[in-house]
Structure formats: C-alpha cells, structure tokens
N, C-alpha and C positions, 0 to 999 in steps of 0.2 A: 684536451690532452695536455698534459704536463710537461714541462721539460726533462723530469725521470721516464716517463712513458716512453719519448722518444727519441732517449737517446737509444732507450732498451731497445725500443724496435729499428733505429739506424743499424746497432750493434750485433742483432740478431739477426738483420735483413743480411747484412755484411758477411757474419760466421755463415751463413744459409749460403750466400754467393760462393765464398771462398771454396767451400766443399763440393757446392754444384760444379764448377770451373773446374776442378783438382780432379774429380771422379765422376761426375755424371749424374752423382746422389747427394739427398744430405739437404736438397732445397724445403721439400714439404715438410719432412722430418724435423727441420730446425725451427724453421720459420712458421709455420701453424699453430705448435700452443704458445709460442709469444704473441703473434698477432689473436690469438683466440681471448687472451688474457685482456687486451685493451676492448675486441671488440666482438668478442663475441664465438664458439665453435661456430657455428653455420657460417656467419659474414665471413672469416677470418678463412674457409677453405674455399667460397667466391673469392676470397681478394688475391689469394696466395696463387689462383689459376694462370692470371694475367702473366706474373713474370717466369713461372712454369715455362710455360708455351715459348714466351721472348728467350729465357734461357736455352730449352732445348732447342730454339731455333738456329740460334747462334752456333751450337755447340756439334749440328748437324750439317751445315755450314764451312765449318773448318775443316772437318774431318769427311765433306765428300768423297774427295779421293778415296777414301776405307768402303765407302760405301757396298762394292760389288761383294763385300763379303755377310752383306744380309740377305743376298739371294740365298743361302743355304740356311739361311734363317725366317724366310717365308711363311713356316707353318707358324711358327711362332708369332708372328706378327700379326697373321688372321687370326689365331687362335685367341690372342689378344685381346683384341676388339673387340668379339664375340663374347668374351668371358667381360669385359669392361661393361658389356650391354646388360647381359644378363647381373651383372652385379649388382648395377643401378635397379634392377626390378627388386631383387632378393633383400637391399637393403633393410626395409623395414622390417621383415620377419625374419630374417636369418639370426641363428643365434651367437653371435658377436663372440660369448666364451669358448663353444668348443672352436670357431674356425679359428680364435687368434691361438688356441694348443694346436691346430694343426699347423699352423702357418710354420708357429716357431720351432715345432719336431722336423717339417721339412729343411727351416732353414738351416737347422742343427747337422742336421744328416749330412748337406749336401757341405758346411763346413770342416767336419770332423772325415765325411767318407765322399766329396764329392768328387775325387777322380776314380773312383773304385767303381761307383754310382752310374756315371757317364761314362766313362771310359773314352776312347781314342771319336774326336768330334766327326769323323766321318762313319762311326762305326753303328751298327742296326740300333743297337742299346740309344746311344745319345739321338737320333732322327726318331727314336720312338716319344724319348723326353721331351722334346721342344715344343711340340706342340700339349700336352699336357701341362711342361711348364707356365708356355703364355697363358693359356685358358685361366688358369689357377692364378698366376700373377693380373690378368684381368679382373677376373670376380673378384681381388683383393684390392684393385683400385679403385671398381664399382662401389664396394662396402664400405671400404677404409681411406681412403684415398692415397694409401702408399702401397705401391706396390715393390720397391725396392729389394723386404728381405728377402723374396722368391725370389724375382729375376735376376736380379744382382747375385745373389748366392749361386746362381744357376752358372752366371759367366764368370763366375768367382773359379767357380769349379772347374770352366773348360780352358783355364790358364791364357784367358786373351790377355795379349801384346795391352797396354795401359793405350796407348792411342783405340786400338780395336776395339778393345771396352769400353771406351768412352762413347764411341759413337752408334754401335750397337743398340747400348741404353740408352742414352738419348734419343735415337730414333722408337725403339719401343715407347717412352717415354711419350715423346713427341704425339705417336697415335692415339693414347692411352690419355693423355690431356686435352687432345683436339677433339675427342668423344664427350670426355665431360663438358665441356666447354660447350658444345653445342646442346647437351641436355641442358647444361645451367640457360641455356639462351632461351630456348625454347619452352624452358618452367617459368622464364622472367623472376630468374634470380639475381639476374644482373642488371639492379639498381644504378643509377648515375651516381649515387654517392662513393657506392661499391669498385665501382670501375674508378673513378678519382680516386680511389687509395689503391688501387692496385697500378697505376699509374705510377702514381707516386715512391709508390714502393721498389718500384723497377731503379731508380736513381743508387741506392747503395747496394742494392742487387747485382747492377752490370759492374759498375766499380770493382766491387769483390768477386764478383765472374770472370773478370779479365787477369786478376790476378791470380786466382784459381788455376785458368787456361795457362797463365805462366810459369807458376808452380809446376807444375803437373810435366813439363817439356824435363824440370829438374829433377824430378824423382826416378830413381833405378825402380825396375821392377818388382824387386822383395820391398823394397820401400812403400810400395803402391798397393802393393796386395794387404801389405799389414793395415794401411790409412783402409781399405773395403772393409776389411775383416771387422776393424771398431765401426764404423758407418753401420753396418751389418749388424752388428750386437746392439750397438743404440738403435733402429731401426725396431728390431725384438723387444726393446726392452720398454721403446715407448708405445709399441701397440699395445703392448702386456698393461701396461700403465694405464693407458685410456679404456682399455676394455675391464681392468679388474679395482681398479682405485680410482680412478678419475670419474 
C-alpha cells in the first residue's frame, strides 16, 4: 500500500466517521467503495464490519437514556433480523436491478410524501409500517449491506428529535451488523489478515466518530434533517451505482 492509498483510506475512514458520529449513517456508505478500491469488494465489506459494530456500539451507549423509546419500535427490530436472515439466503439469486428501483421509489416516497405516508407515530397506519419497514430494510442489508435508504428515510419521515434518531438507528443498526458479523464468523470470512485491517481502521474512524458525536450536540434540527436528507440521496445514488455501472 502506498502513501496515496492511505492517506485516501485515513481520509475516507475519517469522512465515514464524521457522518457516522453527526447521524447515525454514512459509515458503510462512505467507507466500502474506498476500502473496496485498495482491497477488494468482498474483503473491503469483512473489514468495514469491525468498526460498524464498535461505532454503533458507542453510539448506543451515549444515547441509552433514549432508549425506552424502541419499545414501540419492537416490531421493527424483529422484523429486522428476520428480513437481515432471509437476505443473506436471497443474495445470490435475487435480482439486484429491480430491488435497487424498489428501494429507491420507496426511499423517494417516504422523502417527498413521508409524513402523509406515516402519519401521527402512534397512529394504526405508521404500527402497520414498521414492521414492513424493518423486514424490507433487513433483506436490504442481507443483499447490499446498506440498509440506510429505508430505515433512515423511514425515521426521516416520523420527524425524530436528532438525539432520538440517532439512537434508534444505531440500535437497528447495531442488530443488523451483529447478524452479519456472525454469518461472516461462521462462513470463516474473517481472515486474520482481515480483522488486522479492520482493527486498524477503527483508529481514524473513532477519531472522526467522536467528532461527529460533537458535531451533532451543534446542529439545530432543520439543520439535521437537511445533513439526512443528502446522506439519504448519496445512499440511493450509490446503491444505483453498484447495481447499474459498477
């Protein structure tokens, strides 16, 4: 590896943290096709796993105190996992083109129409969604390994408080990694090489995580939602990418 290689991947690991820290997203997103470019798609979403998990640990962590507000979010969390399970099966035959046009009409909808969509968060309509929506943002982290533009659009739409968002996603997050993580263990895709760079990588990831976490205490609200909303459309626009040009 070169001294261009890493700075690019300090500088990406860095912009990946920042965003992680700020909103909750933005880690796999960012940091996958750089690290994919030095070493590889497959190794490069083994290595990006490690500081996943350390990120949303942290992140789930701070914001315990929020916590009592995923019990109304239960369906979604099992829905989750199940849909995460079943993704990992589907991967190989699923047809990559039409789910990434479903993905990004749902994500479309729920940013153009998602309070219309959902409507009032205790209301039949939205407890009908949530568990639809995990399932769906599952099999799209089983497939793709980002599940962001669903979920994230989903709590985009039900106007959580920027802490409450935070921690939400992260904790779906969190389950939604600890799945993989244990398929990657038990396929023994996790190399010692692999884990030393994912190791490694955690060093300007928590850096720019913490600064993130800082960030993010300074942002007003419309300010917060505008940083999802771009998250959100690069999210779309690079699944669009890896599924129709890459």
């Amino acid at each position: 590896m070169g001294p261009l290689q890493l700075l690019t991947l300090v500088a990406g690991l860095g912009v990946a943290g920042l965003a992680k820290g700020a909103t909750a997203m933005g880690l796999p997103l960012i940091a996958t096709p750089i690290l994919a470019g030095v070493f590889g798609p497959k190794q490069a979403v083994v290595i990006i796993t490690i500081p996943i998990v350390v990120a949303n640990t942290l992140l789930v962590l701070q914001g315990w105190r929020a916590l009592g507000l995923l019990r109304s979010l239960l369906p979604l969390v099992v829905a989750n996992a199940l849909g995460t399970v079943l993704g990992a099966f589907l991967l190989a035959g699923l047809d990559q083109r039409t789910f990434a046009i479903l993905i990004t009409a749902m994500v479309a909808a729920f940013l153009l129409r998602g309070e219309r969509i959902v409507g009032e968060p205790g209301a039949r309509r939205a407890k009908i969604l949530t568990p639809i929506v995990g399932f769906a943002g599952g099999v799209m982290q089983g497939t793709t390994s980002i599940s962001s533009p669903i979920v994230g659009s989903y709590f985009h739409a039900l106007r959580l408080a920027p802490r409450d968002y935070v921690i939400t996603l992260a904790t779906v997050f969190q389950l939604s990694s600890t799945v993989q993580v244990l398929s990657y263990w038990a396929l023994g895709l996790f190399t010692p090489e692999l884990v030393t760079l994912g190791v490694i990588a955690l060093v300007p990831m928590l850096l720019a995580l913490m600064a993130g976490m800082a960030l993010r205490g300074r942002l007003d609200p419309v300010r917060f939602r505008q940083v999802i909303v771009l998250l959100l459309v690069g999210s779309v626009a690079n699944l669009l990418w890896r599924t129709f040009v890459a």
